[in-house]
C-alpha positions as CSV (number, residue, x, y, z in Angstrom):
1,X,233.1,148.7,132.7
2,X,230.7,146.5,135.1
3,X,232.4,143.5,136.3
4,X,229.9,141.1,134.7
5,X,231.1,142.9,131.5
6,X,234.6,142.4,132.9
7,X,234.2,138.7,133.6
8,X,232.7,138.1,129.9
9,X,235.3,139.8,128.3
10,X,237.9,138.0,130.2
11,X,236.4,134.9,129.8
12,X,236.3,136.0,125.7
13,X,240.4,136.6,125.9
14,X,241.3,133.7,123.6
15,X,238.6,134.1,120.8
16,X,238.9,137.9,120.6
17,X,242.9,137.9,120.4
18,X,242.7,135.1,117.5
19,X,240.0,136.9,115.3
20,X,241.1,140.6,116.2
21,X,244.4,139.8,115.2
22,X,243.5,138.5,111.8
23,X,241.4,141.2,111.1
24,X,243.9,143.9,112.2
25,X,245.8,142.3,109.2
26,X,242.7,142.7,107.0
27,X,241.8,146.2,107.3
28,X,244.7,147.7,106.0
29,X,243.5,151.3,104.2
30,X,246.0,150.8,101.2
31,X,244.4,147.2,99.9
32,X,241.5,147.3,97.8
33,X,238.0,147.0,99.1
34,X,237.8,143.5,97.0
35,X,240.9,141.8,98.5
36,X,240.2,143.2,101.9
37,X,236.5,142.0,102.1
38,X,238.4,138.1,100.3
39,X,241.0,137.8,103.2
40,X,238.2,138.8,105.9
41,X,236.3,136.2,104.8
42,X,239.1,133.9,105.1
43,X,239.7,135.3,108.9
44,X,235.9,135.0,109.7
45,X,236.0,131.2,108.8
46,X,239.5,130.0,110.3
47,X,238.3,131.8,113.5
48,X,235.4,129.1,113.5
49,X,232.2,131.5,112.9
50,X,231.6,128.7,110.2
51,X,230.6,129.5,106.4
52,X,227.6,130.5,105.7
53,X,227.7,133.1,108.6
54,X,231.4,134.4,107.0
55,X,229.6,134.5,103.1
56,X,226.2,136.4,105.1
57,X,229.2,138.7,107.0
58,X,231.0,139.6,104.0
59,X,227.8,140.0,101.4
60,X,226.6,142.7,104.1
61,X,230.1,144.7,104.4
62,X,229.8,144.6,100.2
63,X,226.8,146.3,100.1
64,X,227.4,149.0,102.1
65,X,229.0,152.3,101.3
66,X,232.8,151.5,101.6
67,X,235.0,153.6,104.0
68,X,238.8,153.0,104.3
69,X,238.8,154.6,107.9
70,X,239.5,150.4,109.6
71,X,237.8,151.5,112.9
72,X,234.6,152.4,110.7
73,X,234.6,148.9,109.3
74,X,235.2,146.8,112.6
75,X,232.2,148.6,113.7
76,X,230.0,147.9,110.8
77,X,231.9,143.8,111.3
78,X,230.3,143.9,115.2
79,X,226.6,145.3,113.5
80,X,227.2,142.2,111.0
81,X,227.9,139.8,113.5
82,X,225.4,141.0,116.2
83,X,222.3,140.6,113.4
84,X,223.1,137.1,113.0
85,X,223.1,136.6,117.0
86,X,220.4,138.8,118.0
87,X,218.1,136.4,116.3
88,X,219.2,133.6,119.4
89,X,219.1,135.8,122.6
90,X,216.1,133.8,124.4
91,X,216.3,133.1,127.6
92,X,214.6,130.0,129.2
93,X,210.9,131.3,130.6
94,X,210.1,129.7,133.3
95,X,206.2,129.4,133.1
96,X,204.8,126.4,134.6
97,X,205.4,124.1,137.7
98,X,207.1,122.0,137.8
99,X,209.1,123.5,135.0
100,X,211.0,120.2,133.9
101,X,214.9,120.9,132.0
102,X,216.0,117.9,130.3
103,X,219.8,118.5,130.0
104,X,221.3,116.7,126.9
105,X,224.7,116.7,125.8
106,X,228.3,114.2,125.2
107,X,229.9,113.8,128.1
108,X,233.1,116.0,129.0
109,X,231.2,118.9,127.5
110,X,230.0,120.0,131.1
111,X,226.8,118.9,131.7
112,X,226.6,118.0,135.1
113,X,228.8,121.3,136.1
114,X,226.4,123.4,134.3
115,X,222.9,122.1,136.3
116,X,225.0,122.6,139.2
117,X,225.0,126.0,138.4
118,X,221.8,126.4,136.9
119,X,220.4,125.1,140.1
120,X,222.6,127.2,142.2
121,X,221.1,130.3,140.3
122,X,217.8,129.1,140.2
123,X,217.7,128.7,144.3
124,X,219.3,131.8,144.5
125,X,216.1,133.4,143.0
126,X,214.0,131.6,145.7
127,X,213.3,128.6,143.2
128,X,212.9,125.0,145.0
129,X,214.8,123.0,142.2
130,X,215.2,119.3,142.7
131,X,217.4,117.4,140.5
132,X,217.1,113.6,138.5
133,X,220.7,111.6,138.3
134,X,219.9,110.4,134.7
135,X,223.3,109.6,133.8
136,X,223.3,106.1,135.9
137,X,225.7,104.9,133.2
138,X,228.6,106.4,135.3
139,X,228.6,106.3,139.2
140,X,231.1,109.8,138.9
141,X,227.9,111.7,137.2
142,X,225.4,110.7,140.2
143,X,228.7,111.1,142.8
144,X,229.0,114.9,140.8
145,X,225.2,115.6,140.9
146,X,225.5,114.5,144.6
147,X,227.9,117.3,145.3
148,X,226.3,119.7,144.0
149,X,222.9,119.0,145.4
150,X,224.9,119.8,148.9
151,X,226.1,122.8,147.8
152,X,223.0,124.0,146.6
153,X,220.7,122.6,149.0
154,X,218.6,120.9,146.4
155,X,217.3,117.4,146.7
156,X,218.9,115.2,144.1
157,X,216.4,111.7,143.5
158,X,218.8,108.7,142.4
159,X,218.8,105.3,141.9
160,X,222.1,103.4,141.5
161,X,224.4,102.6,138.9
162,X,223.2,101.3,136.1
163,X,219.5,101.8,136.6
164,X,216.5,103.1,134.5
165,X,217.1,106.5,133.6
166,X,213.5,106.6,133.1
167,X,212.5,105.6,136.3
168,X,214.9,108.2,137.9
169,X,213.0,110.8,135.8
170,X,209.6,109.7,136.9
171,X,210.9,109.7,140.2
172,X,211.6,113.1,140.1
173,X,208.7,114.7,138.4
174,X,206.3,112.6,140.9
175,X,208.4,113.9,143.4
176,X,208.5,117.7,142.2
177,X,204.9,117.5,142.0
178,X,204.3,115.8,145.6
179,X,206.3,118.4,147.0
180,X,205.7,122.1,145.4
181,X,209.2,121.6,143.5
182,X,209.5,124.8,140.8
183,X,212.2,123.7,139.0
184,X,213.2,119.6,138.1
185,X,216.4,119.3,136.0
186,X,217.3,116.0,134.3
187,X,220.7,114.6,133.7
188,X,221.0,112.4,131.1
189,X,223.6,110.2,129.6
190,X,225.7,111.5,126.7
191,X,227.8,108.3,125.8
192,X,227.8,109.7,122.1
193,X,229.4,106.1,121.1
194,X,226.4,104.0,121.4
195,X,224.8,106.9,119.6
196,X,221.4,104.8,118.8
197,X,220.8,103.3,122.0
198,X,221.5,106.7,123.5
199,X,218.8,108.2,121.4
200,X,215.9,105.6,122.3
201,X,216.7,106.1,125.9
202,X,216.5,110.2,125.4
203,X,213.1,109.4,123.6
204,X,212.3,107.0,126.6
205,X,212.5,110.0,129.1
206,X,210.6,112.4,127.4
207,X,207.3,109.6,127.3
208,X,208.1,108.8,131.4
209,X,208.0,112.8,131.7
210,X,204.6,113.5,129.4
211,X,203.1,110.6,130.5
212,X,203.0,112.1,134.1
213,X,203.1,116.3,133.4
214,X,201.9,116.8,130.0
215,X,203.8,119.0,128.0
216,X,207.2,118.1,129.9
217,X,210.1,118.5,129.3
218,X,209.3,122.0,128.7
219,X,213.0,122.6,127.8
220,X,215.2,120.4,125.8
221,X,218.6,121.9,126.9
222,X,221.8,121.3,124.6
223,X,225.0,121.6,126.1
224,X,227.9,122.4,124.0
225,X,231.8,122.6,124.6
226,X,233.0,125.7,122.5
227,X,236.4,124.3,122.5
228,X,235.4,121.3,119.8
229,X,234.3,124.1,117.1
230,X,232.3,122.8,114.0
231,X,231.9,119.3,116.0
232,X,229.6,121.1,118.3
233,X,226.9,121.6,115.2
234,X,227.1,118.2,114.5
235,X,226.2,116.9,117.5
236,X,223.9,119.6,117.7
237,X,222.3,118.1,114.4
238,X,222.4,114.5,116.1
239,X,220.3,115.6,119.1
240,X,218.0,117.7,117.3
241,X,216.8,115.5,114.8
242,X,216.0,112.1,117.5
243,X,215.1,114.6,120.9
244,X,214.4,118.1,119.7
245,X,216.6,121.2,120.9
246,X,214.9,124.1,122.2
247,X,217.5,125.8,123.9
248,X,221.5,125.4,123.8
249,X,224.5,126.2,126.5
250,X,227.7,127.0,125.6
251,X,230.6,126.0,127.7
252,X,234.1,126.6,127.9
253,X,234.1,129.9,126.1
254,X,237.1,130.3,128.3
255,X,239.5,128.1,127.8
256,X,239.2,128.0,124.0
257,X,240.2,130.3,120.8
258,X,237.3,128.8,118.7
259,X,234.5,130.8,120.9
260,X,233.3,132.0,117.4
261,X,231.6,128.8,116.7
262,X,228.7,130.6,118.5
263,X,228.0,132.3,115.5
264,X,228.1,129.4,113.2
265,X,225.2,127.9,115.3
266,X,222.9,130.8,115.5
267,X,223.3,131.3,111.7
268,X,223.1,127.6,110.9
269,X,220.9,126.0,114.0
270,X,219.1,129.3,115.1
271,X,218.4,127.6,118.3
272,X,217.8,129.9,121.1
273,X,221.1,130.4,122.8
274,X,220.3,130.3,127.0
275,X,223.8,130.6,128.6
276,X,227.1,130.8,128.0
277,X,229.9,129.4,130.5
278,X,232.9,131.8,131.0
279,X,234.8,130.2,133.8
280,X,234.9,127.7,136.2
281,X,232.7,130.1,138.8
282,X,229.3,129.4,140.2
283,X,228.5,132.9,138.4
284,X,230.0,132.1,135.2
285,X,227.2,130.7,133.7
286,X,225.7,133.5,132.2
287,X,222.5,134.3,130.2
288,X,223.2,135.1,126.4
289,X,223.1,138.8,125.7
290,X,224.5,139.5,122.0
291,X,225.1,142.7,122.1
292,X,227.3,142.0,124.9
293,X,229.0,139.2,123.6
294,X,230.1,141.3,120.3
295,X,231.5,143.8,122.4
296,X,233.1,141.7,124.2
297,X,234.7,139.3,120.9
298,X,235.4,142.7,119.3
């Protein structure tokens, strides 16, 4: 076992205890193949992999040659659940410059945390990343994005609290340009409260950054918290339909028994999944690999 495999499947603990557990109970070779493949579905959905992924799951176990042999049909489970994921393992293509991220998200799900790190692996590949303080609604997100621009070595172009996110964003494509920058990426607010005003300042951003590199944002960047389960496709609904999502993050995959609510997003979103967040390391962001993650649940 590699020790990136290691670190997912550690970081998977929670999730994979809760839904192998249920379906130890499930595959039992003395129930019938009806009231097994009735109480799996049951154990798909209350581990959060969300209903129309459980119905898909099931439909495809039906319609294959039953076995009663249980480690025969927690394999053919992991083929089920790795079609529906497969279809969301993109990662982010970095093919212009400046490549602009716009990072969108609530606040506590880990945004700030999570450009850190993107930035930290980004410089690490010999990428000159600057970072844009959007968030000036709190002084702790531009203190935060402060940090980690130290520990990364990237610049970090602010203004202070309470200014035009806007204007920070412009700032910090004129400067990316100005200076042979690779990589800007954007914080934004995510005071999910004020939901409309929220929205019209996302909107505002992506004009500011068109108006000066057309085309940008080239990525639209959704970060999730796995721990809040189904609420994570609603908000992902809420910023799809004002900003656009091309790509989504999932954080927290370690501190949370609902880690399964990946699967209910690439069955009902099919958004490209980019990264995943296994821990509170610098190298626990980690691209999306499926085949590794169903290992790794199962």
């Amino acid at each position: 076992m590699t020790n990136v495999f290691r670190r997912l499947k550690e970081g998977l603990v929670k999730t994979s205890r809760d839904l192998t557990s249920k379906i130890d109970v499930v595959f039992n070779p003395e129930t019938s193949k009806e009231a097994q493949l009735d109480m799996l579905e049951e154990a798909i959905i209350t581990s959060d992999l969300g209903v129309k992924a459980s119905i898909e799951i099931v439909d495809s176990l039906r319609n294959t040659v039953w076995t009663r042999n249980p480690d025969e049909l927690r394999n053919r489970l992991k083929e089920a659940i790795y079609d529906i994921l497969k279809e969301c393992k993109k990662p982010i293509e970095i093919n212009s410059k400046p490549f602009v991220i716009m990072v969108l998200g609530v606040n506590g799900v880990g945004k700030t945390t999570t450009i850190g790190k993107m930035a930290s692996r980004y410089v690490s590949n010999g990428k000159k990343v600057i970072l844009a303080a959007g968030d000036t609604f709190r002084a702790a997100a531009i203190e935060q994005l402060m940090v980690w621009g130290e520990r990364t070595g990237c610049e970090v172009i602010r203004h202070s609290q309470g200014g035009d996110p806007g204007a920070v964003a412009f700032d910090a494509v004129k400067a990316a340009t100005a200076r042979g920058a690779d990589i800007v990426i954007l914080d934004t607010a995510g005071r999910l409260h004020t939901k409309v005003n929220l929205m019209e300042e996302l909107k505002k951003i992506k004009r500011v950054v068109d108006k000066e590199i057309p085309g940008a944002p080239h990525e639209n960047l959704l970060i999730l918290d796995a721990s809040t389960g189904q609420n994570a496709i609603n908000q992902a609904h809420t910023f799809n339909e004002a900003i656009g999502v091309t790509g989504i993050a999932l954080t927290k995959l370690d501190g949370t028994a609902k880690g399964g609510i990946i699967v209910a997003i690439a069955k009902e979103l099919k958004t490209p999944i980019r990264f995943i967040g296994v821990g509170e390391k610098v190298d626990d962001l980690r691209d999306f690999y499926a085949r590794d993650f169903v290992d790794a649940l199962l």
